[in-house]
C-alpha positions, -999 to 999 in steps of 0.1 A, spaced: -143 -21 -136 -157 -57 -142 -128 -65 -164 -102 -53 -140 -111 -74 -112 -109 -98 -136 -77 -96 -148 -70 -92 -110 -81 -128 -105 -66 -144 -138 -26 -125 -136 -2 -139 -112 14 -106 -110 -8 -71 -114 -2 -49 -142 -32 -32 -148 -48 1 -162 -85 17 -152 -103 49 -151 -106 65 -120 -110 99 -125 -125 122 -152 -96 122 -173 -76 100 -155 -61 67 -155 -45 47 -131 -18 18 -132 -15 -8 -111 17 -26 -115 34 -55 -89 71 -65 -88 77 -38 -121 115 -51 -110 107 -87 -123 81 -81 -150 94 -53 -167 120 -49 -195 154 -24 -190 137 5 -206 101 -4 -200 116 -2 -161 135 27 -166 106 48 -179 86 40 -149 111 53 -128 112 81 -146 73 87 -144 81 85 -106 103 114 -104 84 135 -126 60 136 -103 86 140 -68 102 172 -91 67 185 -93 61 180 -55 93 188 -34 105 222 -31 144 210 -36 159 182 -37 159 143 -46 150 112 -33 174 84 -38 157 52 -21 134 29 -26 117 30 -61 137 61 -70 170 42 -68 157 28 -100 174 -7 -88 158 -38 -100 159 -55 -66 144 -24 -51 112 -22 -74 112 -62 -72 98 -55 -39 75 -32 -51 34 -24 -60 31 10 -77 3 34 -85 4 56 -109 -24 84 -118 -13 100 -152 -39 122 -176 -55 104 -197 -51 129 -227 -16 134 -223 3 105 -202 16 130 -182 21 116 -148 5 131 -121 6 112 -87 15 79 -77 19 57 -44 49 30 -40 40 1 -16 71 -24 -6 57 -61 2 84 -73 30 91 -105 43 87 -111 79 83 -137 104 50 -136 129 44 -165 160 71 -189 138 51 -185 101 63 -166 73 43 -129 72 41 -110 43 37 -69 51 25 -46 30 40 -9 34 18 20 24 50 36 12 54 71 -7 27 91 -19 29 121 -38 6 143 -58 13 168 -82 1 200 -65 -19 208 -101 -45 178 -92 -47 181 -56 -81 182 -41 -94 161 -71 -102 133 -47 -77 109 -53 -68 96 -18 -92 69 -22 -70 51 -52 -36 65 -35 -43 50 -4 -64 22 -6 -69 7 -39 -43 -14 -43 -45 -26 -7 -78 -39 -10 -72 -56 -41 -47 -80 -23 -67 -82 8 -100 -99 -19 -72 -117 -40 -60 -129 -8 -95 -147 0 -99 -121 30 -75 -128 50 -65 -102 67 -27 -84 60 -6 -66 80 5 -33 66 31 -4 79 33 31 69 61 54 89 51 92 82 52 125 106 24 140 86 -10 138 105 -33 140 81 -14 109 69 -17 94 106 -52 101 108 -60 80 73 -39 52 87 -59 49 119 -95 51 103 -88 29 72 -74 0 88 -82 -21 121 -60 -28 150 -35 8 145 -6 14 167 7 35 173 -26 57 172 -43 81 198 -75 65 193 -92 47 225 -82 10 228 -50 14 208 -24 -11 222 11 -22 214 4 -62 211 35 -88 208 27 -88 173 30 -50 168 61 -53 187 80 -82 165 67 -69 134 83 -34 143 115 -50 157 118 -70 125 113 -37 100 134 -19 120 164 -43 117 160 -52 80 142 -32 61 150 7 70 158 12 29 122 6 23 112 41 38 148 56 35 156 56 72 197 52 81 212 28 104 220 57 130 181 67 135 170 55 173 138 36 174 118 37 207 103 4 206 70 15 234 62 43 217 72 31 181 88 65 170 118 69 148 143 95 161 160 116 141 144 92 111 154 120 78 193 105 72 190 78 48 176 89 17 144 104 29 164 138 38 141 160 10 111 148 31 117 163 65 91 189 72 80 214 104 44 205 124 31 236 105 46 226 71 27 191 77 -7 187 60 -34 185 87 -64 163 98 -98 175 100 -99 156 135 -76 179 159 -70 146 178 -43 133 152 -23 169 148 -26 169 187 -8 135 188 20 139 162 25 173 183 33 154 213 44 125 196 71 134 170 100 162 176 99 178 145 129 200 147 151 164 152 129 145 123 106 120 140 83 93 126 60 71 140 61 34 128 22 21 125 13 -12 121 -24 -24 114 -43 -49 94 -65 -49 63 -94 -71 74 -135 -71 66 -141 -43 88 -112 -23 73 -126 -31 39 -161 -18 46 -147 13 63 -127 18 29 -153 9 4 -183 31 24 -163 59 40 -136 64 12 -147 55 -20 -168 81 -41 -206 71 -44 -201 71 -85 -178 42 -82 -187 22 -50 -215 -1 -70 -190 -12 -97 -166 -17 -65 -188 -38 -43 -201 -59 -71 -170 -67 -86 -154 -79 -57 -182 -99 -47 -176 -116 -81 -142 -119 -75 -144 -133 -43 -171 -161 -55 -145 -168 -85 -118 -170 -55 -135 -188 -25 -167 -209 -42 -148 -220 -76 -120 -241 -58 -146 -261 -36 -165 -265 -67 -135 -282 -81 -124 -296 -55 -159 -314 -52 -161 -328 -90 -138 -361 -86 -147 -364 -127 -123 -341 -137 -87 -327 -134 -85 -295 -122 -44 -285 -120 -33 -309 -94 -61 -323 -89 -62 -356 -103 -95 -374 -114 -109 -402 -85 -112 -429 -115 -108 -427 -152 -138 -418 -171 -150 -447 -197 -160 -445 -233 -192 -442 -241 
C-alpha cells in the first residue's frame, strides 16, 4: 500500500495496480484516452463491457467510456477490479473530471460515474474501492482541498452512499440539506454541457429546485432504466422513501447530486467504509503522502541554497 501512495505522489497521471481483495486486484488509471496506446485503449474498453454484459439483463451502453472514443476516456479515471488468477474483469467504476466555472475561477468536478459489478462477486465488499478510492486519492494529492463531485442515479442505495460519504449533498433528504448558488451553477453548467458524461439526451427536462432529471434514460443510458422495486435499496428507509417521492420511475427520473470531498468526508470514508484489515495501511500512507505533499515544498521553498525546479538559488554557492 506504501508504494502505491507513492507512485500516487511521483506520476502526473495515475496508472496504478494494488490488492484489495483476497484475490483481487484493482487498477487505477487517469486520462487512459491520453496515456494509452490504440490497442492498450481498446482492450480496456473492452474489459469494460465485459463486465456491463455480465451485469445488464439486455442491452448496451453506448456513452461515455463505452463509446471507446479517445476524447471520451480522455476525460476519464477508471477502476477496474479483475481476479487476480485469471485477469478476468469483474467490476469497475468510470469517473469523468469536467471542467466548470464556480464564483469566476475555473472548477474541476469529479463525477462518480458508472459502477457495475459482476453479480458473481457481489457482496464481496467492494463498495469501498468502487466508490471511494479513487476519490480520495485526488482529494490527498490535491493537498486537501476539498472537490466538488456529481453523481446522477435513481437507485437509492446509491443515493444513500452519496449523502453519507461526502459533505454538503443536494439534493438529499437528510436535515440541513440546501440547494446553495453553488449547487445551483454547478448543476446549470452540467446540465448544459456535459449530459454525454452520464448519457442523458438533449430532450430530458431538468427541474433546477429540485435537481431531478425528467425522463433522463434517452441518450445512451436507455439499458439502465429500472422500476423502484427493480432498484437496489438502502438499509436506511429514509433514502428509498425519498427517491419514491422524488423520482417517477415509470417516466425515468434521476436526481443530479452535488457534494464535496473534504476532511470530514475523508474521515467518514476512511472510518465508516473502509474494512478494518486495510484502514492502518490507508491512514498511514496518506499521512505520508500528505507530509511528502504539504511539508516538502515549504522545506524547499525555505533552503535559498539550492534549486528546486523553478526555484532558483538566492546567491551562488562558492568553492570551497
Amino acid at each position: 500500500m506504501l508504494g502505491f501512495w507513492l507512485k500516487a505522489l511521483r506520476r502526473p497521471t495515475l496508472d496504478l495496480t494494488l490488492a484489495t481483495a483476497p484475490g483481487l486486484t484493482t487498477r487505477i488509471i487517469e486520462r487512459p484516452g491520453v496515456v494509452l496506446d490504440d490497442a492498450e485503449l481498446a482492450a480496456l474498453v473492452e474489459q469494460l463491457r465485459t463486465v456491463a454484459g455480465r451485469t445488464l439483463a439486455q442491452g448496451a451502453l453506448t456513452y461515455g467510456v463505452f463509446s471507446g472514443e479517445r476524447e471520451r476516456l480522455s476525460q476519464s479515471i477508471v477502476t477496474l477490479i479483475s481476479e487476480t488468477a485469471t485477469g478476468r474483469p469483474v467490476a469497475f467504476n468510470a469517473l469523468a473530471q469536467m471542467q466548470l466555472q464556480l464564483n469566476g475561477e475555473p472548477e474541476q468536478v469529479t463525477h462518480l460515474g458508472l459502477v457495475m459489478v459482476d453479480p458473481e462477486v457481489r457482496g464481496r465488499g467492494l463498495s469501498w474501492v468502487l466508490y471511494g478510492l479513487t476519490v480520495l486519492v485526488l482529494f490527498v494529492r490535491g493537498g486537501l482541498r476539498p472537490r466538488w463531485i456529481s453523481n446522477v442515479t435513481q437507485v437509492p442505495s446509491v443515493v444513500g452512499m452519496v449523502c453519507e460519504t461526502f459533505s454538503d449533498v443536494y439534493p438529499s433528504p437528510d436535515a440541513g440539506s440546501r440547494q446553495s448558488f453553488a449547487h445551483l451553477t454547478l448543476a446549470r453548467q452540467i446540465m448544459r454541457g456535459h449530459r454525454h458524461v452520464f448519457g442523458v439526451g438533449e430532450e430530458a427536462g431538468f427541474e433546477e429546485a429540485r435537481s431531478v432529471i425528467t425522463d433522463a434514460y434517452t441518450g445512451g443510458s436507455d439499458d439502465l432504466k429500472k422500476s423502484f422495486e427493480q432498484a437496489a435499496q438502502h438499509r436506511d428507509a429514509s433514502y428509498n422513501a425519498f427517491c419514491r417521492e422524488t423520482l417517477d420511475y415509470e417516466r425515468g427520473d434521476d436526481v443530479l447530486q452535488l457534494g464535496r470531498m473534504d476532511l470530514a468526508a475523508a474521515r467518514r470514508y476512511l472510518l465508516g467504509q473502509v474494512p478494518r484489515s486495510s484502514l492502518p495501511g490507508l491512514i498511514g500512507a496518506s499521512a505520508f503522502l500528505l507530509l511528502q505533499r504539504l511539508v516538502l515544498p515549504l522545506l524547499h521553498w525555505l533552503d535559498d541554497g539550492r534549486r528546486c525546479g523553478t526555484l532558483r538559488p538566492r546567491a551562488a554557492r562558492t568553492k570551497p
